[in-house]
PyMOL Python script that loads the backbone (N, CA, C, O; Angstrom):
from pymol import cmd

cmd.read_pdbstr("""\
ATOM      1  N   UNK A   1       0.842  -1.178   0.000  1.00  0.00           N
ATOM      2  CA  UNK A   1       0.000   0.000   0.000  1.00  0.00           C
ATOM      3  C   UNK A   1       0.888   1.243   0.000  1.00  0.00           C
ATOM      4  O   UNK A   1       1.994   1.276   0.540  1.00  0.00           O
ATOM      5  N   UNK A   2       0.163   2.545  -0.826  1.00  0.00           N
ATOM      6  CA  UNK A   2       1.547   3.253  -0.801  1.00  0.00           C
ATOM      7  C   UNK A   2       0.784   4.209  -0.223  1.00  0.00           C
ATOM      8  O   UNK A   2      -0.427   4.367  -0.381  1.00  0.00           O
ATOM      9  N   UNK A   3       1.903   5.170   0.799  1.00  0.00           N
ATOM     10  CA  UNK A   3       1.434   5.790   1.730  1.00  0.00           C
ATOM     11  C   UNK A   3       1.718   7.637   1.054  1.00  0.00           C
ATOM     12  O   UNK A   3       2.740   8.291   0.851  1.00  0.00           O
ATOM     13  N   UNK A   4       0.431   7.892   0.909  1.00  0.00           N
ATOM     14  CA  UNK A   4       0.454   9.475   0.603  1.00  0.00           C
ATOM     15  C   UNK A   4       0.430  10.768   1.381  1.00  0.00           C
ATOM     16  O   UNK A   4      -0.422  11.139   2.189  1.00  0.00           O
ATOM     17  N   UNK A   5       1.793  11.532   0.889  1.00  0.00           N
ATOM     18  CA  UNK A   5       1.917  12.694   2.167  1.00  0.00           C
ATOM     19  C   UNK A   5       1.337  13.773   1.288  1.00  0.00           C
ATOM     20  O   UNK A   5       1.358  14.010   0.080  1.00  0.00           O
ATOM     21  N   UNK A   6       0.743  14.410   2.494  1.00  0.00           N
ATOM     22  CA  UNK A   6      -0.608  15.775   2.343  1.00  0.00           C
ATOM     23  C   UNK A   6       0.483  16.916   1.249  1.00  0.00           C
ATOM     24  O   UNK A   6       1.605  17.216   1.658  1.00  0.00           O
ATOM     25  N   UNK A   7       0.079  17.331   0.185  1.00  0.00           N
ATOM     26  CA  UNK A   7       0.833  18.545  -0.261  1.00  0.00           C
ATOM     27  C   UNK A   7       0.566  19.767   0.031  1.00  0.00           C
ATOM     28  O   UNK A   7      -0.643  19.998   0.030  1.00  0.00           O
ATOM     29  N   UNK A   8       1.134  20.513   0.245  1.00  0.00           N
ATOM     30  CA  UNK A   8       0.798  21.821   1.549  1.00  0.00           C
ATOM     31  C   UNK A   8       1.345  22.834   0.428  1.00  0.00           C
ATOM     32  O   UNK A   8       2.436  22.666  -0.117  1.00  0.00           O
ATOM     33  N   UNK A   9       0.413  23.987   0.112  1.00  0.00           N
ATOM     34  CA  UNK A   9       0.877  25.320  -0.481  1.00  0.00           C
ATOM     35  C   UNK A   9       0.438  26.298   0.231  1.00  0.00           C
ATOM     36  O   UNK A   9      -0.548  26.252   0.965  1.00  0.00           O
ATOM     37  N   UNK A  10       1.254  27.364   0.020  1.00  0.00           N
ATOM     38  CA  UNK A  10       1.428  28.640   0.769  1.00  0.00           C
ATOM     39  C   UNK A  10       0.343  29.808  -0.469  1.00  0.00           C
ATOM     40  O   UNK A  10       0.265  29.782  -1.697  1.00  0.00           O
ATOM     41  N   UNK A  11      -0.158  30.477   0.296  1.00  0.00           N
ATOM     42  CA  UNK A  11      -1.490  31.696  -0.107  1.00  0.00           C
ATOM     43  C   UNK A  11      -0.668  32.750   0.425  1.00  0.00           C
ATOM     44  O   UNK A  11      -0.747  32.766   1.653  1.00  0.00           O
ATOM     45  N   UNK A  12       0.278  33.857  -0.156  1.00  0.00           N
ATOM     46  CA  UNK A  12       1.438  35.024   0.350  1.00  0.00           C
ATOM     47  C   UNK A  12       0.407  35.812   0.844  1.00  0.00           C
ATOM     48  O   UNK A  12      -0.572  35.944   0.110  1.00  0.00           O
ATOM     49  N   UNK A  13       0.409  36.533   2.256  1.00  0.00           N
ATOM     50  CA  UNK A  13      -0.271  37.889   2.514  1.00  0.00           C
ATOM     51  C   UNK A  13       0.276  38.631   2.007  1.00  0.00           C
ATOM     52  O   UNK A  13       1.456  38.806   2.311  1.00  0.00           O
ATOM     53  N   UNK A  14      -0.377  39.446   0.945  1.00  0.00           N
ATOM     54  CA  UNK A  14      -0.034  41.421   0.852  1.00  0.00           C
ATOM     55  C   UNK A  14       0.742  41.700   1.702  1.00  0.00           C
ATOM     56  O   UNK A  14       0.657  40.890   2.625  1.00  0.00           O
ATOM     57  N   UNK A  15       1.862  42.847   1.954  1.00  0.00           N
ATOM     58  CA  UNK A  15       1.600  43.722   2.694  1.00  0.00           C
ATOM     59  C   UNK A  15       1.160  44.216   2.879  1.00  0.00           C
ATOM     60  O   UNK A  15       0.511  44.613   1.911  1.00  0.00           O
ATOM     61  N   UNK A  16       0.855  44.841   4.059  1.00  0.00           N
ATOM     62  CA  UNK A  16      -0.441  45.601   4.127  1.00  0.00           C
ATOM     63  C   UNK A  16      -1.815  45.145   4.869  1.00  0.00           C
ATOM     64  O   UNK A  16      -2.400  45.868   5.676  1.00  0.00           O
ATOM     65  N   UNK A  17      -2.318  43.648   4.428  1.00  0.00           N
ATOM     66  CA  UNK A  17      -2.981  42.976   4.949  1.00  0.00           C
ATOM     67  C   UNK A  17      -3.856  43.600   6.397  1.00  0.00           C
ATOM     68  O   UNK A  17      -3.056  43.679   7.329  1.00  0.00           O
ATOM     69  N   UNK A  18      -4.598  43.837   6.611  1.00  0.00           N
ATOM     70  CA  UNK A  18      -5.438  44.356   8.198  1.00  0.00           C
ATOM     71  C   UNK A  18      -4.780  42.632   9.047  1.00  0.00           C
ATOM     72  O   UNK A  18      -5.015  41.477   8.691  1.00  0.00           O
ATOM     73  N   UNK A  19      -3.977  43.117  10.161  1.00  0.00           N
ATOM     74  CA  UNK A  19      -4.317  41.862  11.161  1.00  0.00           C
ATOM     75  C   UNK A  19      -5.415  41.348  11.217  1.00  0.00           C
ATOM     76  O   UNK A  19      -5.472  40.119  11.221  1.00  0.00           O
ATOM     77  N   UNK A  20      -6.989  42.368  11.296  1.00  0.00           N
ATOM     78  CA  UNK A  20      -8.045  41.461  11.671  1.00  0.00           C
ATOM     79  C   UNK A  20      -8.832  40.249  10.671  1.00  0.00           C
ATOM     80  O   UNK A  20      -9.628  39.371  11.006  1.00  0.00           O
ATOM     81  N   UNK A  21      -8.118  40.676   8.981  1.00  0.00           N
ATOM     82  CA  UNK A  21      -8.517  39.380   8.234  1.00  0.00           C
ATOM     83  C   UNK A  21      -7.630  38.710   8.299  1.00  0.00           C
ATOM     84  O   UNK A  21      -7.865  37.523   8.073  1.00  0.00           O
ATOM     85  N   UNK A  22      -6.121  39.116   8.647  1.00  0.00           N
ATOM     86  CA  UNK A  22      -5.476  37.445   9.000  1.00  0.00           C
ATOM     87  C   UNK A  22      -5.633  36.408  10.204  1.00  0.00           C
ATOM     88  O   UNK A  22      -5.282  35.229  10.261  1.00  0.00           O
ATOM     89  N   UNK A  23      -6.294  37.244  11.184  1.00  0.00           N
ATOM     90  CA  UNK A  23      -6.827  36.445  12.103  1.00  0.00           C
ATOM     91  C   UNK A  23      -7.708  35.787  12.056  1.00  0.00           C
ATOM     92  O   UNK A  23      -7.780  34.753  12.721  1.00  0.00           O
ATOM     93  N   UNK A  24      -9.009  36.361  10.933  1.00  0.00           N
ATOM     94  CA  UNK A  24     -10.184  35.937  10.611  1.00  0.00           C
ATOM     95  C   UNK A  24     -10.269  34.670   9.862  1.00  0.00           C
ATOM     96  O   UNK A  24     -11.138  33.803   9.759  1.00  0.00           O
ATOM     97  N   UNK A  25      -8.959  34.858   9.317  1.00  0.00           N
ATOM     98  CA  UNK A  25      -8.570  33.639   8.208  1.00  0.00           C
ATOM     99  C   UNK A  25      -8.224  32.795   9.226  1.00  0.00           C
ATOM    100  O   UNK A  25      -9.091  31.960   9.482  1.00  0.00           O
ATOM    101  N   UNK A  26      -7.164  32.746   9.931  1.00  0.00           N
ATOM    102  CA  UNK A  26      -6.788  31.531  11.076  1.00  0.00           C
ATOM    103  C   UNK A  26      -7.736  30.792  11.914  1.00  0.00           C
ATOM    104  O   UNK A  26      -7.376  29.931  12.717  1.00  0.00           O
ATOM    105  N   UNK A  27      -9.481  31.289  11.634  1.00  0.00           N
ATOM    106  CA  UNK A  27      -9.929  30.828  12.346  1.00  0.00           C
ATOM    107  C   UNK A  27     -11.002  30.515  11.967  1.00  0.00           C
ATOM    108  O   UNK A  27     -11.801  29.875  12.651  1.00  0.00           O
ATOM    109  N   UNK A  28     -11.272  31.051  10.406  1.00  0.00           N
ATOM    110  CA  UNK A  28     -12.369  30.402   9.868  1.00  0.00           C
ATOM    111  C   UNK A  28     -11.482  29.165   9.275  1.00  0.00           C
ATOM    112  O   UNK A  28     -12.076  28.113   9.512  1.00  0.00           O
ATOM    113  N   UNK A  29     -10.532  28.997   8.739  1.00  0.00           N
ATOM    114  CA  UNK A  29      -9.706  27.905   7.785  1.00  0.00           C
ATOM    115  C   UNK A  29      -8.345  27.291   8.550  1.00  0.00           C
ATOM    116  O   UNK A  29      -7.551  27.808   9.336  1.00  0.00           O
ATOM    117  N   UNK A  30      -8.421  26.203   8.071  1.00  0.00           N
ATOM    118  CA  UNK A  30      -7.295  25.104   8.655  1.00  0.00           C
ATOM    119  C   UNK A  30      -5.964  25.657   7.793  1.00  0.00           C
ATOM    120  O   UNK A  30      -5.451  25.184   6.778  1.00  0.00           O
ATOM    121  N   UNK A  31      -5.565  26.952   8.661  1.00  0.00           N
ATOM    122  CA  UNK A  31      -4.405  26.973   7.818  1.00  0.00           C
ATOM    123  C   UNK A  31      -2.862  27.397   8.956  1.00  0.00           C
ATOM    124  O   UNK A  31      -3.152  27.686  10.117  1.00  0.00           O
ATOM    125  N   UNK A  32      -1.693  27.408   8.658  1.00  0.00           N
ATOM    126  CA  UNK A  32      -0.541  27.642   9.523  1.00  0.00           C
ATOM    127  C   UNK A  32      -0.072  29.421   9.155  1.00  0.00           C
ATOM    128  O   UNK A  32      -0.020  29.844   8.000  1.00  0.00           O
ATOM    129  N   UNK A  33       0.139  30.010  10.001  1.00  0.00           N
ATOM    130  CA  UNK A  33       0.621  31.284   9.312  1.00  0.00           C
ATOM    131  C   UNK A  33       2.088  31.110   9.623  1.00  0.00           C
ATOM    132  O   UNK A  33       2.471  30.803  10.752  1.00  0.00           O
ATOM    133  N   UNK A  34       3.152  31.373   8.295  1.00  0.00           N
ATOM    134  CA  UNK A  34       4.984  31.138   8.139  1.00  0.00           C
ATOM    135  C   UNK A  34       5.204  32.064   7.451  1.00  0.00           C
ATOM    136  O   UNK A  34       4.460  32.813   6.817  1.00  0.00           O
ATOM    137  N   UNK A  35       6.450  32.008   7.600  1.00  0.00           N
ATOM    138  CA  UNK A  35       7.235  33.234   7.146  1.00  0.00           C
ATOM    139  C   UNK A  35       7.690  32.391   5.721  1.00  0.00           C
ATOM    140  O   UNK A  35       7.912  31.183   5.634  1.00  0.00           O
ATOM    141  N   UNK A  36       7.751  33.325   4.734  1.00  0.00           N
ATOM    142  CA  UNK A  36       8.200  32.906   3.162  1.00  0.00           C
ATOM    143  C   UNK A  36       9.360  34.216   2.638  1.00  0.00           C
ATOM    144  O   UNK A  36       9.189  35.432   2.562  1.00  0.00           O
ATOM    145  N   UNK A  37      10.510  33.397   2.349  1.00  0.00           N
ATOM    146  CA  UNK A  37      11.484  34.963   1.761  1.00  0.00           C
ATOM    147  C   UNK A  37      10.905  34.996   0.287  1.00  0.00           C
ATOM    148  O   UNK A  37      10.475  34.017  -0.322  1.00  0.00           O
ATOM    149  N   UNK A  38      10.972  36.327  -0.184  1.00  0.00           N
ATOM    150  CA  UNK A  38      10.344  36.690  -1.359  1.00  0.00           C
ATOM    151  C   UNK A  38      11.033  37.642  -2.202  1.00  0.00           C
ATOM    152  O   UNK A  38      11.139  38.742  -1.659  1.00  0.00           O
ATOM    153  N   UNK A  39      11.677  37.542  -3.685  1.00  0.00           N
ATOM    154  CA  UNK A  39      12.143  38.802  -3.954  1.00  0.00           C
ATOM    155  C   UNK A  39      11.138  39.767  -4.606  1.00  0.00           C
ATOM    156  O   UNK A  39      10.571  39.224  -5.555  1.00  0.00           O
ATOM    157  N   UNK A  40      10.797  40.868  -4.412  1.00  0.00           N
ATOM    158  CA  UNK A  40      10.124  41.813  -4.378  1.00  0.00           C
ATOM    159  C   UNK A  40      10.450  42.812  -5.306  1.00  0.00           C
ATOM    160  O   UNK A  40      11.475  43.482  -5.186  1.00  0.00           O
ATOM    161  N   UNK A  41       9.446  42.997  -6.460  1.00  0.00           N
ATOM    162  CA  UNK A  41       9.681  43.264  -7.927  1.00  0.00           C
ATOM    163  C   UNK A  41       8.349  44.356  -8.702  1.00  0.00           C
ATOM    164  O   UNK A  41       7.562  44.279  -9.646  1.00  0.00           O
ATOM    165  N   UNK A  42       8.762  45.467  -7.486  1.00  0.00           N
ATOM    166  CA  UNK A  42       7.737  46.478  -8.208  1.00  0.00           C
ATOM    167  C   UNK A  42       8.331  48.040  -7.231  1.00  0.00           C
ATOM    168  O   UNK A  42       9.256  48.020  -6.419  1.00  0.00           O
ATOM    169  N   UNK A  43       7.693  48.990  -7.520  1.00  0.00           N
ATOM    170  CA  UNK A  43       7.952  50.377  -6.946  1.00  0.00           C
ATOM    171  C   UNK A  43       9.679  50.485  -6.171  1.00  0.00           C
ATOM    172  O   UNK A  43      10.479  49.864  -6.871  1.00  0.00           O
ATOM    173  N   UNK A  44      10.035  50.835  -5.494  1.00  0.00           N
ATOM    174  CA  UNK A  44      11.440  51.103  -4.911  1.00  0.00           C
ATOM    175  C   UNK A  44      12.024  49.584  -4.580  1.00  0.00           C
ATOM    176  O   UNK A  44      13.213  49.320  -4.759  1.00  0.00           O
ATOM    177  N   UNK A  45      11.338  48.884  -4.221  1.00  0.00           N
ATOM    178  CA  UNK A  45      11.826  47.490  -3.476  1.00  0.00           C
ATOM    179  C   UNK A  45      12.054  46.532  -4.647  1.00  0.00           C
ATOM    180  O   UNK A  45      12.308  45.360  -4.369  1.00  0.00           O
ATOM    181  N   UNK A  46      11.986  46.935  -6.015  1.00  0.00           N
ATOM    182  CA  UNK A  46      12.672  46.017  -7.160  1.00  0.00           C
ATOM    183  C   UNK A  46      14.342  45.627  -6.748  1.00  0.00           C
ATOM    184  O   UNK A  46      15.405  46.246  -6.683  1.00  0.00           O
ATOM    185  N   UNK A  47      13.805  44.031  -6.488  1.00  0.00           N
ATOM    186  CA  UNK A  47      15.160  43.158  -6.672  1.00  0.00           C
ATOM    187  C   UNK A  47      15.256  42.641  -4.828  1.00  0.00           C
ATOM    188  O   UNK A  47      15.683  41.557  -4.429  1.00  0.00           O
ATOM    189  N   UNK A  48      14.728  43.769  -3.971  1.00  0.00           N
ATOM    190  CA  UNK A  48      15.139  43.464  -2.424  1.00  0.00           C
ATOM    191  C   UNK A  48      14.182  41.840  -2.132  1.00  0.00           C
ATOM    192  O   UNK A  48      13.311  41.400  -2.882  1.00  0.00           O
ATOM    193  N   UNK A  49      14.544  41.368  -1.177  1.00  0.00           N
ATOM    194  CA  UNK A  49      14.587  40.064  -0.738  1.00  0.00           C
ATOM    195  C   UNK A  49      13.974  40.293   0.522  1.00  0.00           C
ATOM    196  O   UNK A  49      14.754  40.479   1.456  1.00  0.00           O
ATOM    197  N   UNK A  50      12.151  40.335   0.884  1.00  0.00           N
ATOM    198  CA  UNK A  50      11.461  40.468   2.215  1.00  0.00           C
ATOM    199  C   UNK A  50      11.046  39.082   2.515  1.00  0.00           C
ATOM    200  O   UNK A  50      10.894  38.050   1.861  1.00  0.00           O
ATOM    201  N   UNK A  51      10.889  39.531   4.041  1.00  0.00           N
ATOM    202  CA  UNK A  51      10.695  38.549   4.926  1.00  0.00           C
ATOM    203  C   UNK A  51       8.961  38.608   4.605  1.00  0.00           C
ATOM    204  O   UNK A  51       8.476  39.687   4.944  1.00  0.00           O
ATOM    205  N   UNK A  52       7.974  37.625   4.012  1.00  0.00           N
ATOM    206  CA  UNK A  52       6.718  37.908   3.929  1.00  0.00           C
ATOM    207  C   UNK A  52       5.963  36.962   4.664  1.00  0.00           C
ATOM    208  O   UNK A  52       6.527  35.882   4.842  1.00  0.00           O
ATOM    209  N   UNK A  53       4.679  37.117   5.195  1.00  0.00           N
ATOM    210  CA  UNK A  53       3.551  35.977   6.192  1.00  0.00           C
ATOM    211  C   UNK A  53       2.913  35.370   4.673  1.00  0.00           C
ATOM    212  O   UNK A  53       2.690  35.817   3.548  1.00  0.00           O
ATOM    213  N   UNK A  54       2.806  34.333   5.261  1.00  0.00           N
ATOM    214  CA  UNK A  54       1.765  33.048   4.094  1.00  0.00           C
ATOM    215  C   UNK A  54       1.194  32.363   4.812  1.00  0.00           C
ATOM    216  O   UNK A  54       1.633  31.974   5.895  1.00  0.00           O
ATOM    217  N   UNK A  55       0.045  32.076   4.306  1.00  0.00           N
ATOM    218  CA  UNK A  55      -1.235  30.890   4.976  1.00  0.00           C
ATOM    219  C   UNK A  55      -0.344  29.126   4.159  1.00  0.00           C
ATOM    220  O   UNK A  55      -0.207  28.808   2.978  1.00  0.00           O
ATOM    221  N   UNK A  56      -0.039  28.577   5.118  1.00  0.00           N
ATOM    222  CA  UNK A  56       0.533  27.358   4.158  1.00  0.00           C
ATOM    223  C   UNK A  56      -0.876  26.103   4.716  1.00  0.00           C
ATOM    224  O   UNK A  56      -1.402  26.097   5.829  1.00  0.00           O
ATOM    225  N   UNK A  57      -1.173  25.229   3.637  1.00  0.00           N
ATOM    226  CA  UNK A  57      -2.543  24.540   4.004  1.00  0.00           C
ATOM    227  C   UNK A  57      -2.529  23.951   2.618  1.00  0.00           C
ATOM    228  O   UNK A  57      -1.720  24.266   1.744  1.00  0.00           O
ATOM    229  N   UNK A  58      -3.629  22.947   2.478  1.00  0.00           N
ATOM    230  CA  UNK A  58      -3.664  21.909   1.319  1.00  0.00           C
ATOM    231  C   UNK A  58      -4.401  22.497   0.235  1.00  0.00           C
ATOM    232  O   UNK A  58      -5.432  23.072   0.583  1.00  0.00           O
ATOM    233  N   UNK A  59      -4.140  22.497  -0.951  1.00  0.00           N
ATOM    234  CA  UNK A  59      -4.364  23.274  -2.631  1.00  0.00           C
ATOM    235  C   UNK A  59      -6.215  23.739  -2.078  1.00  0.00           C
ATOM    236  O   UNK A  59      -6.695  24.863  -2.222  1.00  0.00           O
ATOM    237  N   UNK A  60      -6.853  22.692  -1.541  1.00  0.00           N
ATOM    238  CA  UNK A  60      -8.950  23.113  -1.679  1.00  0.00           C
ATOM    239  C   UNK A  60      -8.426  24.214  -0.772  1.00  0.00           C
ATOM    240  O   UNK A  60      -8.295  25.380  -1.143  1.00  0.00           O
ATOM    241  N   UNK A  61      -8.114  23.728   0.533  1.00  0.00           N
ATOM    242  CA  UNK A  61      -7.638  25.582   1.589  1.00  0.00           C
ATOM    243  C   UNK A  61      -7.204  26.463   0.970  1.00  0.00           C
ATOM    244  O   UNK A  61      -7.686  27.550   1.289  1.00  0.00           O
ATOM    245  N   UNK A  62      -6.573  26.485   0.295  1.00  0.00           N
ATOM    246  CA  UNK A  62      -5.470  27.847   0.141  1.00  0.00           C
ATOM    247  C   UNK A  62      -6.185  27.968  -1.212  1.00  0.00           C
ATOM    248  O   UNK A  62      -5.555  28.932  -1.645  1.00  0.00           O
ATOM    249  N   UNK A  63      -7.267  27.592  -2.411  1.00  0.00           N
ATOM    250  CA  UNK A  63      -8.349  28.258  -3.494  1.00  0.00           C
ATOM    251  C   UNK A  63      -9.473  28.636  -2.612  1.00  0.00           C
ATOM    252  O   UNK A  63     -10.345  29.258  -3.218  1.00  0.00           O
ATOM    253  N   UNK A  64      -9.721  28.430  -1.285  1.00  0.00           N
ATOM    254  CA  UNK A  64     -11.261  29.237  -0.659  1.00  0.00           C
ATOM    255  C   UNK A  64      -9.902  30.444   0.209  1.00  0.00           C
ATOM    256  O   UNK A  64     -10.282  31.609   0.333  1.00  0.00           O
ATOM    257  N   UNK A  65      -8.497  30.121   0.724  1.00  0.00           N
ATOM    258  CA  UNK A  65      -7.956  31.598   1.518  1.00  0.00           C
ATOM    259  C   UNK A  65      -8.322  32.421   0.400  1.00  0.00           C
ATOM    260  O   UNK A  65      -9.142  33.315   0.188  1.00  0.00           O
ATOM    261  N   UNK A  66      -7.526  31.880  -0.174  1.00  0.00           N
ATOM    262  CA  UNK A  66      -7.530  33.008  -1.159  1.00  0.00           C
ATOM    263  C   UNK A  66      -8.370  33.761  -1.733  1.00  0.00           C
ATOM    264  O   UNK A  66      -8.215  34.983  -1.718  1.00  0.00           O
ATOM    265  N   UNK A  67      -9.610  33.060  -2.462  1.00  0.00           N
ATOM    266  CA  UNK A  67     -11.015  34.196  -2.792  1.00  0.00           C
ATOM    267  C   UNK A  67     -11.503  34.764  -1.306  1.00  0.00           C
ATOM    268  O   UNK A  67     -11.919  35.920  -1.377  1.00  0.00           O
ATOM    269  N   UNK A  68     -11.528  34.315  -0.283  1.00  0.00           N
ATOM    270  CA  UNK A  68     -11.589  35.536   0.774  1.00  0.00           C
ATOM    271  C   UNK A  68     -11.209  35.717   1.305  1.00  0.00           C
ATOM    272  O   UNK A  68     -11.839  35.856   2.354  1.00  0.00           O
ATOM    273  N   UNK A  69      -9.801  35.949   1.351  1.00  0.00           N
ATOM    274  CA  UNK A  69      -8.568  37.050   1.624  1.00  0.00           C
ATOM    275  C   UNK A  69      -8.985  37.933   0.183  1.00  0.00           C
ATOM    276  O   UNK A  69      -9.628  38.871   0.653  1.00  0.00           O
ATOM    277  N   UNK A  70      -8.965  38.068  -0.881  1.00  0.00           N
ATOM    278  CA  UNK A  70      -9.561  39.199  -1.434  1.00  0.00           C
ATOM    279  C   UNK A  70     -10.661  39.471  -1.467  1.00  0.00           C
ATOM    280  O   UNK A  70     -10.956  40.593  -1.878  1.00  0.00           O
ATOM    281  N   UNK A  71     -11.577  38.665  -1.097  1.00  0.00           N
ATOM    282  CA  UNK A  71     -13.044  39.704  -1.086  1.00  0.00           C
ATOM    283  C   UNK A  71     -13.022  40.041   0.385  1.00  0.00           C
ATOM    284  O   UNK A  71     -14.026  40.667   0.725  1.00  0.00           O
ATOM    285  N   UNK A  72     -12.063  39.773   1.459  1.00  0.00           N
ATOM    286  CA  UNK A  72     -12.315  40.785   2.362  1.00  0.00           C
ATOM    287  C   UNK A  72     -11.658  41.936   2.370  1.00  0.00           C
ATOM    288  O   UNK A  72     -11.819  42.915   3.100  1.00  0.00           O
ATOM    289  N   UNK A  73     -10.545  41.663   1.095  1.00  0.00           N
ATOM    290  CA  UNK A  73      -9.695  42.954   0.989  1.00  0.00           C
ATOM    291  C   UNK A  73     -10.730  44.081   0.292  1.00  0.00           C
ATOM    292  O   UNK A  73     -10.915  45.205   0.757  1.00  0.00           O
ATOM    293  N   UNK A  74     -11.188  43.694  -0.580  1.00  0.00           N
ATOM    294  CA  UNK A  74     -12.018  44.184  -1.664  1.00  0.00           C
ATOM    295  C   UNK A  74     -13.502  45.264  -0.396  1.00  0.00           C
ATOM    296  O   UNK A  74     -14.220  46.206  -0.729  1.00  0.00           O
ATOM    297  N   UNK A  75     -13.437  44.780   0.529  1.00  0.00           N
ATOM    298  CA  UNK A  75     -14.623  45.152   1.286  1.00  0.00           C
ATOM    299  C   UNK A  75     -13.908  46.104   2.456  1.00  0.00           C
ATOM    300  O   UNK A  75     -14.387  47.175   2.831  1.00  0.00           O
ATOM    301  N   UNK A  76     -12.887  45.618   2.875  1.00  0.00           N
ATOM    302  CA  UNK A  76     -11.929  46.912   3.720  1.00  0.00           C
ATOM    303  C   UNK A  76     -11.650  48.126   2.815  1.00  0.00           C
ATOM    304  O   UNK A  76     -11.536  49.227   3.355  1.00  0.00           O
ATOM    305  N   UNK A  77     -11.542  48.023   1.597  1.00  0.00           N
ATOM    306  CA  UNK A  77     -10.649  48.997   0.840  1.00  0.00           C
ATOM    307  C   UNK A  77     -12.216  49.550   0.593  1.00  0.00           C
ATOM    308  O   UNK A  77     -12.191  50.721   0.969  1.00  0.00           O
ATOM    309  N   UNK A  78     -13.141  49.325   0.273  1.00  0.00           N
ATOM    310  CA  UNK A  78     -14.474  50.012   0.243  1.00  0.00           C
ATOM    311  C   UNK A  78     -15.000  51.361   0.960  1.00  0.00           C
ATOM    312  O   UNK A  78     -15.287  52.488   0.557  1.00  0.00           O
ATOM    313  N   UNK A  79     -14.991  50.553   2.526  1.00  0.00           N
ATOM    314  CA  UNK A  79     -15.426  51.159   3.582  1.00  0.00           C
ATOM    315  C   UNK A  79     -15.034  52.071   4.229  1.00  0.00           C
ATOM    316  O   UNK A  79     -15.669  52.449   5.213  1.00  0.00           O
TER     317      UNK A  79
END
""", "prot")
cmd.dss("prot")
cmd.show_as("cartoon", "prot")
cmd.util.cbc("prot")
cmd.orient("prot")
């Protein structure tokens, strides 16, 4: 019998992100919050190398973080 290990992907937070939807996320969804290095490739920070937060959790988790981590972004940036 062959034994299958869980594949785990990472969903990058924005910067920027409100703490209260990354908390919201940790607790509606089965996910780990880790640190991911990232090189960073737009406005002044082209080429620098940040320390960034990611939701890491299995591919179905991290396609529902993700549509709401932006539709709660989409609803902060509204209001």
């Amino acid at each position: 019998m062959e034994d299958k290990k869980t594949e785990y992907f990472d969903v990058l937070i924005p910067p920027g992100v409100p703490r209260t939807i990354i908390y919201d996320i940790t607790d509606r969804f089965e996910v780990e919050v880790v640190n991911r290095r990232r090189m960073m490739k737009f406005a002044n920070m082209d080429g620098d190398i940040r320390e960034l937060l990611a939701f890491r959790c299995t591919k179905d988790t991290a396609e529902k973080v993700q549509e709401y981590m932006l539709s709660e972004l989409e609803k902060f940036i509204a209001d």
